[in-house]
N, C-alpha and C positions, 0 to 999 in steps of 0.2 A: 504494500500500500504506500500512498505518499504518506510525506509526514511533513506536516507543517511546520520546518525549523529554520532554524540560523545554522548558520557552517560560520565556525570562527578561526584562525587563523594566527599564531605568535611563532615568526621565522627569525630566529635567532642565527647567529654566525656559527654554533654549532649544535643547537637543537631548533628541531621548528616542531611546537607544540599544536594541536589542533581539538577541536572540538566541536559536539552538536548541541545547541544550546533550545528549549522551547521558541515559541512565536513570546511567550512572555516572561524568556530571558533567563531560564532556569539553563543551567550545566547539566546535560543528559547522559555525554559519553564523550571519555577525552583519553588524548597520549598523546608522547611525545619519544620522537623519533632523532637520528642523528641526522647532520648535513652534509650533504658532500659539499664543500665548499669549494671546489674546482670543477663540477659540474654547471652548465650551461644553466640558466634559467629555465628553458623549457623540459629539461630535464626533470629539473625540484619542483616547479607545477605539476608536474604529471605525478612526482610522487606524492605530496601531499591531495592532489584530489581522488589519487587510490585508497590514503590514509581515510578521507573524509566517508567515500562512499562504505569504506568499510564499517567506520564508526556510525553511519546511517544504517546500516544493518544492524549493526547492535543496539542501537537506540528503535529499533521495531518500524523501521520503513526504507525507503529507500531514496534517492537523489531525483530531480535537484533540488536542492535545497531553495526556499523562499528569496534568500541573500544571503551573499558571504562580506566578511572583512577580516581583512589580513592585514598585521602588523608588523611592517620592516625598517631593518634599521637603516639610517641616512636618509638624505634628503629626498622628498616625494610629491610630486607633483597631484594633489588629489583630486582635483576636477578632470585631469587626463588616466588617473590612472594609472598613473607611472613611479617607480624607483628608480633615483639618479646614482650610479656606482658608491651599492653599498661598500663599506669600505669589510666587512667580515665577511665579502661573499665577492671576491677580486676576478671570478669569470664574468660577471657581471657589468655592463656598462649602462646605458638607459635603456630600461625593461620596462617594455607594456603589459605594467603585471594585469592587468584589467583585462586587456585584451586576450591573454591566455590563457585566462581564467575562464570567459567564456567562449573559445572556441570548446570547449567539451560543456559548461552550464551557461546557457543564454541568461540571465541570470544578474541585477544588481551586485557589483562587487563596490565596496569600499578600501580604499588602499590609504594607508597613514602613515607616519612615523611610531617608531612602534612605542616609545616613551609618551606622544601625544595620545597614544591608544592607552597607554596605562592612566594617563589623567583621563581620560574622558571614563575609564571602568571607576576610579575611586571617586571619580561625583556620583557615577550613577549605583554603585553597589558598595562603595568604602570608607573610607577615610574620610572624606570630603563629603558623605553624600548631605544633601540639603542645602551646600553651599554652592554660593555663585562665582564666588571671585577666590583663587587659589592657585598655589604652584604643586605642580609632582615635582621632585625629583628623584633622579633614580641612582642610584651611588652603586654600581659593581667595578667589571675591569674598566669598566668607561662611566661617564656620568652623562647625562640625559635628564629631559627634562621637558615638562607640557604644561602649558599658561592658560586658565581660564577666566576669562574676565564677563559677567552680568550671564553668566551661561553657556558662553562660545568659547571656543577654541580659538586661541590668538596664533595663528602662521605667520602673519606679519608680510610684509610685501613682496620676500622672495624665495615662502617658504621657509624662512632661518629664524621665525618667533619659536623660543623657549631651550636655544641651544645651546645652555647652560655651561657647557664643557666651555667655552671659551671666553667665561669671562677672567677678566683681567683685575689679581688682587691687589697690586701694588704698581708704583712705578718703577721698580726694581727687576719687575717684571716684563717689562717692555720692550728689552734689547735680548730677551732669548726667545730662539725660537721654538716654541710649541707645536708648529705642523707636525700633523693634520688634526692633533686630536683637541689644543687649545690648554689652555693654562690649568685652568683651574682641574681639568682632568688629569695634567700630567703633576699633578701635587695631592691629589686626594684617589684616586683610582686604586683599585687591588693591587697593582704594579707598584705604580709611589706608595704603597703603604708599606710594600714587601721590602721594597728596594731601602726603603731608609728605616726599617727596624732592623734587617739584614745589615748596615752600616752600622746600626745602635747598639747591637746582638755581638756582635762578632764573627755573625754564621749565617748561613743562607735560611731564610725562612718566608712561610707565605705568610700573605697579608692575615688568613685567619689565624696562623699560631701568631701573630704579633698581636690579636685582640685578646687569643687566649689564654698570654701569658699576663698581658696585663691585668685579666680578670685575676690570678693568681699572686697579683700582686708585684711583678718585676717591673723593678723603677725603670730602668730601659725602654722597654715596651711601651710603660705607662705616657711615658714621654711622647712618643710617635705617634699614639691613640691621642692625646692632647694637641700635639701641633696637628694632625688630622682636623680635632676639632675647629680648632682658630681656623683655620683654612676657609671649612665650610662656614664658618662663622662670621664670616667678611663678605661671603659668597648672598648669605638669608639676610644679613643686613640690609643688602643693596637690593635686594629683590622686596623685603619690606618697602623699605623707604619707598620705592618707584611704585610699586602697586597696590599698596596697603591689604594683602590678601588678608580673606577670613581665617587661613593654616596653609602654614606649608608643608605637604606631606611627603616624607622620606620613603621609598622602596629602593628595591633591588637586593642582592646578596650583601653587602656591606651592612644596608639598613637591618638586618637581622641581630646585627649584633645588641639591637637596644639601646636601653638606656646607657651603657659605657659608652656610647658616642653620640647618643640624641640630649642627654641631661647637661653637656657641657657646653653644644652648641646652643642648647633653650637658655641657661645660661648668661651665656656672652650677650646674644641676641638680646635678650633680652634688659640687658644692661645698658645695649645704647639704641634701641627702638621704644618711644612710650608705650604705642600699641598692644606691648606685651604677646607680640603673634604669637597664636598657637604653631607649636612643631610637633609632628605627629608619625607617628609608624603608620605605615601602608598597614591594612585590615586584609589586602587582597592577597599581597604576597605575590606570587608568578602568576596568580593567576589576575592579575589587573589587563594586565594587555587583552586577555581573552575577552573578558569582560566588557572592557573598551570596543573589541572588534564585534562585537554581538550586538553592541549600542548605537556602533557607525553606522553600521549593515540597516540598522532597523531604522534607523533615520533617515538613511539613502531611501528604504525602501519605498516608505510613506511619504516622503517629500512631496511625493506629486499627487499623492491619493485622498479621496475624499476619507476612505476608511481611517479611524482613529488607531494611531500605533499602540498595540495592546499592553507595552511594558511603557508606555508614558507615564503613567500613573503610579510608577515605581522610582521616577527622578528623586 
């Protein structure tokens, strides 16, 4: 039988998660699969709409699905439908992800940044929900990041609203070069956390043993989780000031670690903004992008229809 769903979509540089979500926005059946990340684009479409149509078996129907929305990373041109050379997926150049989406489902597709996707899931399912005005950001091996302002999604004029990795913390700052990834990512990222506890340590270590030694208490460590925090705390300043969001909500793997790195930045923040902004853990976790892409899909979908979108009523 058909089945009236969302097909959602989170393509990571080395896993691409997928999912079947109801018409009113519930998670039905989900996995996540590795990348080839030197395969062709129409290659990785073809496998994830074999992943989908299987997960539509297992959720009790079958394809196609009502709409889909896929979350990729780097810049994305969303009223075409397109991903501009992601950078964790280097076979890629400009991909009409839309358009090979539906050579096999004729079918509304949404295509985002996959960070803009993770804020649009924690207004409508998380962290954020109820609020209008908020920033994601997302702290793993890279930082990212999705701006909502009165309910929208802010892109900005060229596509490059909310791309948080390159802001710039200092003057100090300005005669080194951060290509391609941007400043503030090459100083708070999984890497720069490894990279300068491993300096602190005297030994090679990842970014998580550097949080989990600090939870144990090594002044060393504890140090690197600290200037971590300043970091980002220069970064939520500037994003107060300029926007006055209702919260700014932390994801990604970094963000896991809690309060050892959210309590120091709330903090700081909090010290030279009156507003007091909330800083807040992601509620979604991995699954925000999902979320987001179930919410895009269902907005594409209804955009033009008189029929009322059945998970509205859930913003």
């Amino acid at each position: 039988m058909t089945l009236r769903c969302i097909a959602a979509v989170d393509l990571g540089g080395s896993l691409v998660r997928t999912a079947i979500a109801s018409e009113g926005g519930d998670l039905l059946a989900r996995r996540a699969e590795p990348v080839d990340q030197k395969a062709p684009a129409e290659k990785v479409v073809e496998g994830i709409l074999d992943s989908l149509e299987s997960l539509l078996a297992e959720a009790g129907g079958r394809g196609p699905p009502l709409a889909l929305g896929i979350g990729v990373p780097g810049l994305v041109i969303p009223h075409e439908g397109k991903v501009i050379a992601p950078v964790n997926l280097p076979a890629w150049q400009t991909v009409s992800l839309a358009e090979l989406v539906r050579r096999r489902w004729p079918v509304p597709v949404a295509v985002e940044n996959d960070a803009n996707m993770a804020a649009l899931g924690e207004g409508w399912r998380g962290a954020a929900r109820g609020m209008k005005t908020f920033v994601f950001v997302a702290l793993g091996t890279g930082v990212g990041g999705g701006v909502i302002v009165d309910g929208r999604l802010q892109r900005g004029a060229r596509g490059f609203g909310g791309e948080v990795c390159y802001s710039c913390l200092g003057r100090e700052h300005l005669e080194v070069d951060y290509a391609p990834a941007g400043c503030l990512e090459r100083l708070v990222g999984g890497p720069a956390i490894a990279r300068r506890g491993s300096e602190a340590l005297g030994r090679a270590v990842s970014s998580e043993q550097v949080f989990e030694l600090a939870r144990e208490g090594d002044a060393a460590a504890r140090r690197v989780v600290r200037e971590t925090a300043e970091y980002l705390a220069v970064a939520f300043t500037n994003m107060a000031a300029l926007l006055d969001p209702e919260a700014i909500v932390v994801g990604g793997g970094i963000a896991q670690q809690g309060e050892l790195l959210l309590a120091p930045i709330r903090e700081l923040v909090h010290r030279h903004v009156p507003t007091k902004v909330p800083i807040l853990a992601s509620t979604l976790g991995e699954d925000a992008q999902l979320y987001g892409a179930v919410r895009s899909a269902l907005d594409l979908l209804y955009s033009g229809a008189t029929k009322a979108n059945p998970a509205e009523g859930e913003r």
